[in-house]
DRENNULO-98489 format. One record per atom (N, C-alpha, C, O, CB): residue in three letters; y, x, z. Coordinates in steps of 0.02 Angstrom, whole numbers, plus 50000, padded with zeros to 5 digits. Each point is the difference from the previous one (the first is absolute). Glycine has a CB too. Example, Ala and Ser with C-alpha at 12.3 -4.5 7.8 and 13.67 -1.06 7.14 Angstrom:
2
ALA497165066050390
ALA500594995550000
ALA500605004550000
ALA499995005250033
ALA499424985350029
SER501125007749902
SER500595004250003
SER500554996150037
SER500555002550008
SER499135003449884
This chain:
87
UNK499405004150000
UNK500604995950000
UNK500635004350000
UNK500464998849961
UNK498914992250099
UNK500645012949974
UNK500635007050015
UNK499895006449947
UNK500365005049993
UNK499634992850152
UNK499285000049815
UNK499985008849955
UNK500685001449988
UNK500365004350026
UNK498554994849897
UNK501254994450010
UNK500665002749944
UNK500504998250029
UNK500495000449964
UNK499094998349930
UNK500574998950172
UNK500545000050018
UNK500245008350029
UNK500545002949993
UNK499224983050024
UNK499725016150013
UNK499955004950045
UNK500135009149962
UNK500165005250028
UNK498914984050044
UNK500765009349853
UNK499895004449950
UNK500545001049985
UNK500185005949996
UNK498904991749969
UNK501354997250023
UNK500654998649972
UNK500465002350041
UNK500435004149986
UNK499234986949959
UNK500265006050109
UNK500455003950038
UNK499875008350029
UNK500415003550029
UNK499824983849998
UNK499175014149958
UNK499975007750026
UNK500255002449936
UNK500305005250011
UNK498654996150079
UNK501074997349852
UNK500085002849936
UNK500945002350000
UNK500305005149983
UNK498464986049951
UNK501584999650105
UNK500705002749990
UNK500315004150030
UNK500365004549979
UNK499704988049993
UNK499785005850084
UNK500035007950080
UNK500035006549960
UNK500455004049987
UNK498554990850120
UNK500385004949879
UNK499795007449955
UNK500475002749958
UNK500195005750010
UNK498734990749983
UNK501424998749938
UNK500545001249969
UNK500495002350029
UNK500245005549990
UNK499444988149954
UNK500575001050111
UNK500635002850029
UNK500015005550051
UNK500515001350033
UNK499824988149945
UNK499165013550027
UNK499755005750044
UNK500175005549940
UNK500355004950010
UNK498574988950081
UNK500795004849851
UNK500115007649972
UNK500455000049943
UNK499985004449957
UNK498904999250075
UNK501714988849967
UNK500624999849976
UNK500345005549989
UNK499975004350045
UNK500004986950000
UNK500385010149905
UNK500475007350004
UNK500484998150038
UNK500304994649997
UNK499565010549896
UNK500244999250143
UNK500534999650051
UNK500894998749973
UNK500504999150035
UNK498525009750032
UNK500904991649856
UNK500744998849983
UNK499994992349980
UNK500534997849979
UNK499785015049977
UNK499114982550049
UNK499834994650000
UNK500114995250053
UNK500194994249991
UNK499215011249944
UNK500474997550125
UNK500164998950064
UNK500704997350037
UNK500575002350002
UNK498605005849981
UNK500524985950045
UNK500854999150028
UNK500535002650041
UNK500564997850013
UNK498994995449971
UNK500055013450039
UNK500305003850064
UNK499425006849979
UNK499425000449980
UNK501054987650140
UNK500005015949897
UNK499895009450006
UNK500345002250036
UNK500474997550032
UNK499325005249875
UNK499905004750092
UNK500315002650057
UNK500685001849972
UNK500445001650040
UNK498485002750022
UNK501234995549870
UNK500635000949971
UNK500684995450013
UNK500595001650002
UNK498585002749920
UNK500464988750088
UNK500204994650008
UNK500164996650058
UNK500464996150011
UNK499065004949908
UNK499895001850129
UNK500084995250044
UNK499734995049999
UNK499714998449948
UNK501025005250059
UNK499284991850057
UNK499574994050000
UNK500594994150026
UNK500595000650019
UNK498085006450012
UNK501014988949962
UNK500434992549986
UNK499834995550061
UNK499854994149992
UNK500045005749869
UNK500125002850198
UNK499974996450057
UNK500095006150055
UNK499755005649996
UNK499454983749953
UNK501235008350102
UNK500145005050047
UNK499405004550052
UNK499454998050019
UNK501624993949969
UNK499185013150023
UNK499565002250061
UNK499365004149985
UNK499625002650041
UNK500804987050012
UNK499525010449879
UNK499395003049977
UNK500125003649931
UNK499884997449945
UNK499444993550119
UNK500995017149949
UNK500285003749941
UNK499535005249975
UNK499865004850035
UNK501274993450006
UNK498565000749885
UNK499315003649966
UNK500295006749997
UNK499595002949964
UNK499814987449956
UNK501095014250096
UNK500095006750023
UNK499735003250068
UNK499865006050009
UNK501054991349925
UNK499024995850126
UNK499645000850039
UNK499364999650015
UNK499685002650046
UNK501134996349962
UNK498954995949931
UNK499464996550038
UNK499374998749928
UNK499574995749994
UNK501444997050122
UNK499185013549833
UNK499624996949928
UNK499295000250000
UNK499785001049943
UNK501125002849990
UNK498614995550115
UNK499394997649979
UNK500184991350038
UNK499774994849975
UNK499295019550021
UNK501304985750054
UNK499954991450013
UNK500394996949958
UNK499824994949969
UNK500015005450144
UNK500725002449883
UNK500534997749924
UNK499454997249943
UNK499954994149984
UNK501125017350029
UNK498614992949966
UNK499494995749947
UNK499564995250011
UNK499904995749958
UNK500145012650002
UNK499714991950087
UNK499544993950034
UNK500424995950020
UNK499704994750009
UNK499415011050032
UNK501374993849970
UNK500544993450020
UNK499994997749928
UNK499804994649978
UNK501135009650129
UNK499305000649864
UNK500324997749921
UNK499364996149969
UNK500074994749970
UNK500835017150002
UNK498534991050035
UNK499514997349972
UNK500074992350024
UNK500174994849972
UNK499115016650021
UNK500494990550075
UNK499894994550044
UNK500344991849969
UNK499754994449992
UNK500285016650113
UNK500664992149883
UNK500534995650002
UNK499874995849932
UNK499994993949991
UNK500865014150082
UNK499074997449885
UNK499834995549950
UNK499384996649972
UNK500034995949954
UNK500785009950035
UNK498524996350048
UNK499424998950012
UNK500044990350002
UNK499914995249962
UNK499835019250109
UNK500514987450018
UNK500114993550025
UNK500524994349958
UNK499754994449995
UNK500005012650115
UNK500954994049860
UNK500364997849947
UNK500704998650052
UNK500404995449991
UNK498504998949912
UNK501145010450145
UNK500715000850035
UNK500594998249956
UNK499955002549944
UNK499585006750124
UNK500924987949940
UNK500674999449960
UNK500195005550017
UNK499605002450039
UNK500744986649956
UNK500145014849994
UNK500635004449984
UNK500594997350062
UNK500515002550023
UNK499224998549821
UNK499974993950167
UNK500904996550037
UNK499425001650077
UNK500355000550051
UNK500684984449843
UNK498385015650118
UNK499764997850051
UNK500145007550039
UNK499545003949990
UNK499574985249961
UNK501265012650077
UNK500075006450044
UNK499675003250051
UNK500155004750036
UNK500634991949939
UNK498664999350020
UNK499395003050051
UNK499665004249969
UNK499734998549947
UNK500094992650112
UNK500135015449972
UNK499605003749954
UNK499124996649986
UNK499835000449941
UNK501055010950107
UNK498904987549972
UNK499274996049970
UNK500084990950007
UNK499614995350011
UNK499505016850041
UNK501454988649937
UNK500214991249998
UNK499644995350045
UNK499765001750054
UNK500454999549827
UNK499764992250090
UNK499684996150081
UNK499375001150016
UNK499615002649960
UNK500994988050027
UNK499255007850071
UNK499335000250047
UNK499334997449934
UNK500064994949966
UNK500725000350183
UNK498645009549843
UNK499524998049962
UNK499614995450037
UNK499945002450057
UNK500105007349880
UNK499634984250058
UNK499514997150048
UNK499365000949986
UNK499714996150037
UNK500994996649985
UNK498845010649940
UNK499555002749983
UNK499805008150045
UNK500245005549990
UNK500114986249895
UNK499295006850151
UNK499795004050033
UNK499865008649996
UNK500175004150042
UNK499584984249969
UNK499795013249911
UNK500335005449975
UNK500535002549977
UNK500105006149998
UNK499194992449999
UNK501294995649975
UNK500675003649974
UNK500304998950054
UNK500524998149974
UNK499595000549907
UNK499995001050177
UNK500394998550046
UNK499885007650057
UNK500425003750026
UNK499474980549944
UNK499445015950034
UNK499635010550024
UNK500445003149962
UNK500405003450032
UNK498154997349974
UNK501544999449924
UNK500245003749946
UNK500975001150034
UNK500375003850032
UNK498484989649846
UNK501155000250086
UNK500795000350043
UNK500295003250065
UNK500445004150013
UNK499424986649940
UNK499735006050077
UNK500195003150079
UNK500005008249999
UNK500435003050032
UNK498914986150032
UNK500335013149913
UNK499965007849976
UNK500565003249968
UNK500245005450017
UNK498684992549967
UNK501344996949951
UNK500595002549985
UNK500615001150052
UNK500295005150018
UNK499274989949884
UNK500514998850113
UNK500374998050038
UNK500205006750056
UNK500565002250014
UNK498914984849956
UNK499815015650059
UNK500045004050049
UNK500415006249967
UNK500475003050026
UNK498404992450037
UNK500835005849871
UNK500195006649984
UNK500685001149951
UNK500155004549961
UNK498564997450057
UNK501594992750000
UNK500754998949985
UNK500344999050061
UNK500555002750003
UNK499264992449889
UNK500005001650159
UNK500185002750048
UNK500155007150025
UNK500205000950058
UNK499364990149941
């Protein structure tokens, strides 16, 4: 029931994991687009946010760095992790 859903989404992760970075909405050139978490400091979580963010389908306007609370039990472990390490 979850194969091709599950495929699909590991497939887009994957893309935006090995996206060229001038593709990207934030670099370390750039900067990132929500406070408190700058990819000069922080560029292996900088990318996993970034992923993250767009993984999940975060708006741009939403200023949380991993946007709202996941209620799914594994993306919510996931989050909380970010969370920590943007902290």
């Amino acid at each position: 029931m979850w194969g091709g859903y599950l495929t699909a989404r590991a497939a887009t992760v994957g893309e935006l994991a090995d996206a060229d970075p001038g593709q990207r909405r934030c670099s370390p050139a750039t900067g990132v687009g929500w406070p408190g978490l700058e990819a000069s400091h922080h560029p292996r979580w900088s990318e996993h946010v970034e992923v993250w963010r767009a993984a999940m389908g975060v708006g741009p306007d939403d200023r949380r760095p991993t946007g709202p609370v996941q209620r799914h039990k594994a993306a919510r472990i996931w989050q909380r992790r970010l969370d920590q390490a943007v902290a």
